[in-house]
C-alpha positions in Angstrom: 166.9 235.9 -1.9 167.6 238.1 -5.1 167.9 236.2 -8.7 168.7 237.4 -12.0 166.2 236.3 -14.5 167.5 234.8 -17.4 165.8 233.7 -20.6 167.2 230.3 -22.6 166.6 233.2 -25.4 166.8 232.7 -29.4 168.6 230.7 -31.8 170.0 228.2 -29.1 169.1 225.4 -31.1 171.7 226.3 -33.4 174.6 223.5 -33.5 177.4 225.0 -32.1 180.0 222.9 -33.5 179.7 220.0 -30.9 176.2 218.7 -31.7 175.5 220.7 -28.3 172.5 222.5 -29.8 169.2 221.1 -32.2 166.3 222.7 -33.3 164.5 220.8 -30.2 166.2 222.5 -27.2 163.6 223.3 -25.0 162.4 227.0 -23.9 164.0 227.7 -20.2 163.8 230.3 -17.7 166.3 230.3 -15.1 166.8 232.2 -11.4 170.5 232.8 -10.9 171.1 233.9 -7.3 173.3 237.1 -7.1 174.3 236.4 -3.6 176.5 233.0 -4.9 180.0 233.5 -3.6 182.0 233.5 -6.8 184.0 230.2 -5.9 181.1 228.5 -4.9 180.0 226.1 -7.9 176.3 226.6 -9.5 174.0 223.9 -7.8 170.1 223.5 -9.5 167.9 223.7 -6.4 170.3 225.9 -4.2 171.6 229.3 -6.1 170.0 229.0 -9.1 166.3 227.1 -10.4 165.9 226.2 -14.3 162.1 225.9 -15.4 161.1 224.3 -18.2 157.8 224.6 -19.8 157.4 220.9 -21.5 157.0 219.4 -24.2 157.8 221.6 -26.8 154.9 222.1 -28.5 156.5 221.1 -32.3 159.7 220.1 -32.3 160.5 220.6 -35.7 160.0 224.4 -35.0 162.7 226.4 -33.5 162.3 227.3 -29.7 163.7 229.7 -27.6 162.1 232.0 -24.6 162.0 236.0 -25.0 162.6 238.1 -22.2 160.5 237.8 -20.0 157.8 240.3 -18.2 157.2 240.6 -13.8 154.3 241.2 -12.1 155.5 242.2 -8.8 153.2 242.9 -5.2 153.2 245.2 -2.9 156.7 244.3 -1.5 158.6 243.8 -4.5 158.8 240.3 -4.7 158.1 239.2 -7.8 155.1 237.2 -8.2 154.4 236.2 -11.7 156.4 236.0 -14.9 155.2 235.8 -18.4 157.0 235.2 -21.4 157.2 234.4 -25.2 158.7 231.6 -27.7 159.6 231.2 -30.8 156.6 228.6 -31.1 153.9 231.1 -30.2 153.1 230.7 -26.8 152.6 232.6 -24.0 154.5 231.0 -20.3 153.3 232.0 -16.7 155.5 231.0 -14.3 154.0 231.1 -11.0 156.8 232.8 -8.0 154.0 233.0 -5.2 155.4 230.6 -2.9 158.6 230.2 -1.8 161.3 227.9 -3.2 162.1 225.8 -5.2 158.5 226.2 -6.6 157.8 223.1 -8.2 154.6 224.2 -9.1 155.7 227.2 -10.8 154.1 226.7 -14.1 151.0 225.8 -12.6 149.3 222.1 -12.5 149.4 221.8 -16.3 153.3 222.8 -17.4 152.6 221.6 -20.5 149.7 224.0 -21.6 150.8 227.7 -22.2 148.9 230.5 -21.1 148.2 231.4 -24.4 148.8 230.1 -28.2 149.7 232.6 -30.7 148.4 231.6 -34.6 147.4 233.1 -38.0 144.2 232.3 -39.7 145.9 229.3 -41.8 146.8 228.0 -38.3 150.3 228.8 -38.3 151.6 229.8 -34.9 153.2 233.8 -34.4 156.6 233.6 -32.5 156.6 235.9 -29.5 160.5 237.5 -29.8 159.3 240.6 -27.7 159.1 241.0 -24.2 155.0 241.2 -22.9 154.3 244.2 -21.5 152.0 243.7 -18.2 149.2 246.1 -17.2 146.4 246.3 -14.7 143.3 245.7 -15.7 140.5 247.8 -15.0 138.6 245.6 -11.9 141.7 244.1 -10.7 143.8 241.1 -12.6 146.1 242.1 -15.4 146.4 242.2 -19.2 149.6 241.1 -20.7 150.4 243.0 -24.2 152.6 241.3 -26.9 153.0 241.6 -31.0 154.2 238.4 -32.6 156.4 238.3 -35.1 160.4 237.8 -35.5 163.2 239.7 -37.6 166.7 237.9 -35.6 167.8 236.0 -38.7 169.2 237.4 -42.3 166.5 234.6 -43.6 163.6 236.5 -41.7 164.7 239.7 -43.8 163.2 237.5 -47.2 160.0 238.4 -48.6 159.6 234.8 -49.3 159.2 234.3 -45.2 157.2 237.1 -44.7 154.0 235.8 -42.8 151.0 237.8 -41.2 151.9 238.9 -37.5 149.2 240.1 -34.8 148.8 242.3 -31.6 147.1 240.6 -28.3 146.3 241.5 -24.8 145.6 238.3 -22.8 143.2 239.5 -19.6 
């Protein structure tokens, strides 16, 4: 099957008039299957899968999942997925097998791949997309800055905080 791969993205915990939305909604990635017939009603499990990495790490920090990176193999399936929140950590979602892969954040989907902090211990949102490369000897290294300028309030020098490069191997 072919998906589209869809990020819950930024600022969705803003209220959206309905009490729909709190800081607390959870990072998501979801598979949307392009082949749905456009009558045919969206069904979890059958043409599209929602994964949630849980918990959220501290809810009363935003969340929200950047785009996401692939790592594809040798027939263009894709087999791994990283991506970035607004809390600082790194997701690998796991696309080896074959659907509904309930195992694709890996036997622990609480722990990210990957924590991004300061030296005060203050954790980086991720709001880029990782870039993947090979590493030299096989496996990969996934590239990201941290860091986040989406808000007018991120544009104060007053919330100016120390941001950092990584590549995870």
């Amino acid at each position: 099957k072919y998906f589209i791969v869809v990020p819950s993205g930024f600022n969705n915990y803003k209220d959206d008039g309905a009490g729909k939305f709190d800081i607390a909604a959870p990072d998501v990635l979801f598979l949307l299957s392009i082949d749905k017939p456009a009558r045919t009603p969206w069904k979890e499990g059958s043409n599209y899968y929602k994964f949630t990495p849980q918990p959220i790490k501290d809810a009363s920090l935003p969340s929200g999942l950047s785009a996401p990176a692939f790592v594809v193999g040798g027939d263009g399936a894709v087999r791994y997925v990283y991506a970035g929140d607004l809390q600082g950590n790194l997701w690998r979602f796991d696309f080896t097998g074959s659907a509904p892969w309930k195992n694709a954040l890996g036997a622990f989907p609480d722990q990210p791949l990957f924590t991004a902090k300061d030296d005060k211990d203050n954790r980086q949102p991720i709001t880029v997309q990782p870039k993947v490369v090979f590493a030299p000897g096989g496996g990969y290294v996934i590239l990201f800055g941290t860091g986040k300028f989406a808000e007018d309030a991120d544009a104060a020098p007053a919330n100016y905080k120390t941001q950092s490069l990584y590549g995870i191997y």
